[in-house]
N, C-alpha and C positions, 0 to 999 in steps of 0.2 A: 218118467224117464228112468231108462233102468241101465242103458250105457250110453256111454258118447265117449267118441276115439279121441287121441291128444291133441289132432288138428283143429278138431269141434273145441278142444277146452282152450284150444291159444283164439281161435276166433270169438266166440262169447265172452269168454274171461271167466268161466265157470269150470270150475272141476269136476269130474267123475263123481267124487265120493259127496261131493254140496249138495250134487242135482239127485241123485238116487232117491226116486221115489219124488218128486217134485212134479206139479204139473207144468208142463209143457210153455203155458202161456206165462210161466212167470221165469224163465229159464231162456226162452227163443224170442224176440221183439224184432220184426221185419217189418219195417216200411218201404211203400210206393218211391219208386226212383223221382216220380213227375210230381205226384201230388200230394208225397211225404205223409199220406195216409195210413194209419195201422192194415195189412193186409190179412187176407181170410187166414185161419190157421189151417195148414194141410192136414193135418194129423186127424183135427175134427170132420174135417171134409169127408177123409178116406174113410174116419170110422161112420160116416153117415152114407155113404154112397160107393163105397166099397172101390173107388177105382182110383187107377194113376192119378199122380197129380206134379205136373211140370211148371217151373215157372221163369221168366226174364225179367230185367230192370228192377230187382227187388234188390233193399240195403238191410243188411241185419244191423239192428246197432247191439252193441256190447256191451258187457258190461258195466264199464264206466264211458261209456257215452260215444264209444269210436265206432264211425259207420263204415262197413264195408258191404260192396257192390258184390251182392252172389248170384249165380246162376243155382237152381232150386229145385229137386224131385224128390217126390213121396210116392210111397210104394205100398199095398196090404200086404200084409204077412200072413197065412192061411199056413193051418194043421192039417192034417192027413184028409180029414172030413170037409176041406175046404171052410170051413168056416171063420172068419176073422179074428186072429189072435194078435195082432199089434200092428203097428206101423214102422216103418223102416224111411228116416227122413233122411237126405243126401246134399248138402250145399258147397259150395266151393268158393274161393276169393276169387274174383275176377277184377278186384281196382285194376291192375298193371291192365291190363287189354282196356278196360273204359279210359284210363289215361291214353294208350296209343291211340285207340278210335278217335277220341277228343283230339288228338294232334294231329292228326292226318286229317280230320275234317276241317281245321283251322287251317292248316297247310294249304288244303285246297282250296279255301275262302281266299287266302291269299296269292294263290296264281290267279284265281280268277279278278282278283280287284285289280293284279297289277296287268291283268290282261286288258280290263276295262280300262284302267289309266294311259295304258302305251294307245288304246285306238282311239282316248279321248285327245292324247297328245298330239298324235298325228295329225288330226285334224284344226291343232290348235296352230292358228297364224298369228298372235301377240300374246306375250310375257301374261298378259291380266287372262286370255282364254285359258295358258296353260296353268296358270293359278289355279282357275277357278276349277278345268279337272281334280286335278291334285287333290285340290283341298276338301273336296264331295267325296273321294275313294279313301280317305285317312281318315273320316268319320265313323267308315268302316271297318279299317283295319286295326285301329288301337283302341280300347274302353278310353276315350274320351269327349266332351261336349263342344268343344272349341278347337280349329285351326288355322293359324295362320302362316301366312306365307310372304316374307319381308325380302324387296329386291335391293341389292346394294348398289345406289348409283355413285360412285366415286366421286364420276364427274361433278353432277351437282351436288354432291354430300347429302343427297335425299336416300330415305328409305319411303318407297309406295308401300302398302301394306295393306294386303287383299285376305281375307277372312270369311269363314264359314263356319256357322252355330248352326248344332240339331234344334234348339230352340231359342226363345227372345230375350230367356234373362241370363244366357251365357254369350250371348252374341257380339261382337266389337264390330264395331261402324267400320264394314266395307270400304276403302280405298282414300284411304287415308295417306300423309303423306306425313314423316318425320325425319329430323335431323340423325344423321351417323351414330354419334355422340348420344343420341337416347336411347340405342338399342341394350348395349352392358352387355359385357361377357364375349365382345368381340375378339379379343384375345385369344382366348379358348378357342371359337369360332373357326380362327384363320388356322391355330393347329389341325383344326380339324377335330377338333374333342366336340362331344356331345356335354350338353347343361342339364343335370338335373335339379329341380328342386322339390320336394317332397312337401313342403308347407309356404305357400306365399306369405300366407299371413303371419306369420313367424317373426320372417326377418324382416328387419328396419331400411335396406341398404340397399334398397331397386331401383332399378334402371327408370325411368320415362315409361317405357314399353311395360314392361313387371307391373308397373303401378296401377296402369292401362286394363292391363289384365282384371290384376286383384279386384278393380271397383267392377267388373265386369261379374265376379263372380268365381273367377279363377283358383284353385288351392293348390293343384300341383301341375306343374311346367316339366315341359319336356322341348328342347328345343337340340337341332340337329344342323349342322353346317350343310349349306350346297355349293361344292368346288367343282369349277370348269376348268380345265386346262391348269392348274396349280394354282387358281384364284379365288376367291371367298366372293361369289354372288349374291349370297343369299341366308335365309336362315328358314327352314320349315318348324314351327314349333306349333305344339300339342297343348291344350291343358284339360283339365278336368276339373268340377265341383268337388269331388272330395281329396284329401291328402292323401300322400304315399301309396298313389293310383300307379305310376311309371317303375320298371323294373328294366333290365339288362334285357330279357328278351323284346322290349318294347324300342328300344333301341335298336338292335339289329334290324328287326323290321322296317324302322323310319330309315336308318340307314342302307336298307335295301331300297329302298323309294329315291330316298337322297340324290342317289347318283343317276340316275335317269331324269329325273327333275332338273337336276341343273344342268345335264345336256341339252335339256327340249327347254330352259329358259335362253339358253345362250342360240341357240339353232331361233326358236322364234325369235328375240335379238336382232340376230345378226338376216333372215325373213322382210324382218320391219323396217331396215338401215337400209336391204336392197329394195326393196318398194319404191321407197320414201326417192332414194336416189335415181330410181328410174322414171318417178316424177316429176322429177324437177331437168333432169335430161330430155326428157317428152317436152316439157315445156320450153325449155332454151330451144328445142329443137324449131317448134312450130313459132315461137318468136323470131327464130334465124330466118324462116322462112317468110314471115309476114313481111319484114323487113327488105327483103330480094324482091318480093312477087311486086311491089308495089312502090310509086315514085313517089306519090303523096305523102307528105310528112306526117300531115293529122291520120290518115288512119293509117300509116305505121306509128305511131304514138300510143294510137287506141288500141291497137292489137296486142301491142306492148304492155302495155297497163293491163288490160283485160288478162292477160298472161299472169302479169305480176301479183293482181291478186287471188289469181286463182291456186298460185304457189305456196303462197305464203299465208292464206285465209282472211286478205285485208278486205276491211271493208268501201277502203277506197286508195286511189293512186295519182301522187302529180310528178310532174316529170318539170323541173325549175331549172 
């Protein structure tokens, strides 16, 4: 090495007057972006083979151990006689553009799951279909192993609680059913605040649900409110096998989910309520009618019955 400009000496962490006279491979250390392998050295290449040499997805590391993402060309330098007198190497920083690329491909992993989720949704006709979308596209969208998705029933003080694991030792038993009272952090909840916890196994002071998790396999929790109409439905919460996995933008993301989520729980709800009612109107209907069409007591009695438990799912009916 016989110069290097002051851009070369802030990216290696070497100065001008250290490197003078230095060879090359103990001065320049470029690895593979993919396979972190040491890379050919250009310089030797050019002095073997005499031609350009251009390169991509190459990391220099520095000095003291900082990698940065360069884009790479080496060039012969030739005397009057043409004959090969040095090399002329050229690199540049490109982290900032590999961080924009890396966001805008995640950006768009992200339109597309929530593209994938609004036509899962649409198609989902009760609370447990729209669950189970949800909770297969958040698998996706957050580094996490575990999701579930807790309904708040007021009325009965139940929470159903439907769940999705990428594999078997982080997975919690699908459709399960718990009291109000064991979820924790409802407070927060109803504000509308996001729960983070950074280490399950840490603290002493969990919920039923936290607990649920932890033996599950759980370290760090992420859970995020689903409000309809100014109401607290629901909770979608995240976890992962290692701690301090959840950050602020991990949040906005669930919270972009959030609110569509508890629209198409309330929407299939409110689906399921007018079903259920236009069954049991279908039935009083064709009951009303058995009763007119026919003077016989016993089989309007029987039609009646036959009605009744076809409403209700009995398995049998008396009429006293």
């Amino acid at each position: 090495v016989i110069f290097m400009n002051p851009v070369a000496e802030t990216l290696t962490g070497w100065s001008q007057s250290e490197v003078l006279g230095r060879d090359c491979d103990q001065v320049f250390t470029v690895i593979d972006e993919q396979t972190r392998a040491a890379t050919d050295n250009p310089v030797r290449r050019i002095l073997q083979e005499g031609i350009m040499v251009e390169s991509t997805h190459h990391v220099l590391v520095a000095r003291d151990g900082t990698e940065i993402s360069i884009d790479e060309s080496a060039a012969p330098i030739r005397d009057d006689r043409d004959d090969l007198s040095g090399v002329v190497w050229t690199f540049r920083d490109i982290t900032q553009r590999k961080l924009a690329e890396q966001a805008v491909r995640r950006y768009a992993d992200y339109l597309q799951v929530l593209h994938q989720l609004d036509q899962a949704i649409l198609t989902a006709d009760t609370p447990a279909a729209s669950a189970q979308a949800v909770l297969q596209n958040m698998l996706q969208l957050v580094p996490c192993q575990q999701s579930c998705l807790l309904l708040f029933d007021t009325t009965a003080k139940t929470v159903p609680v439907f769940a999705e694991g990428k594999d078997r030792t982080s997975s919690v038993e699908t459709d399960q059913s718990m009291s109000l009272d064991a979820v924790g952090a409802r407070l927060d909840l109803e504000q509308g605040q996001s729960r983070i916890v950074q280490d399950l196994s840490a603290l002493t002071d969990l919920s039923p649900f936290e607990q649920l998790l932890r033996g599950n396999g759980t370290r760090s929790l992420l859970s995020i409110p689903l409000i309809a109409r100014g109401e607290l439905v629901g909770a979608l919460s995240l976890g992962a096998t290692q701690p301090d996995v959840f950050n602020a933008a991990h949040v906005d993301i669930v919270f972009g989910v959030a609110n569509q989520v508890a629209v198409a729980i309330v929407q299939a709800t409110l689906f399921r309520e007018t079903r259920r009612q236009a069954k049991e109107l279908a039935v009083l209907n064709k009951a009303g009618q058995a009763m007119v069409s026919s003077l016989d007591l016993d089989t309007v009695l029987a039609q009646v019955m036959a009605e009744a438990n076809a409403l209700v799912s009995a398995e049998g009916t008396a009429v006293l």
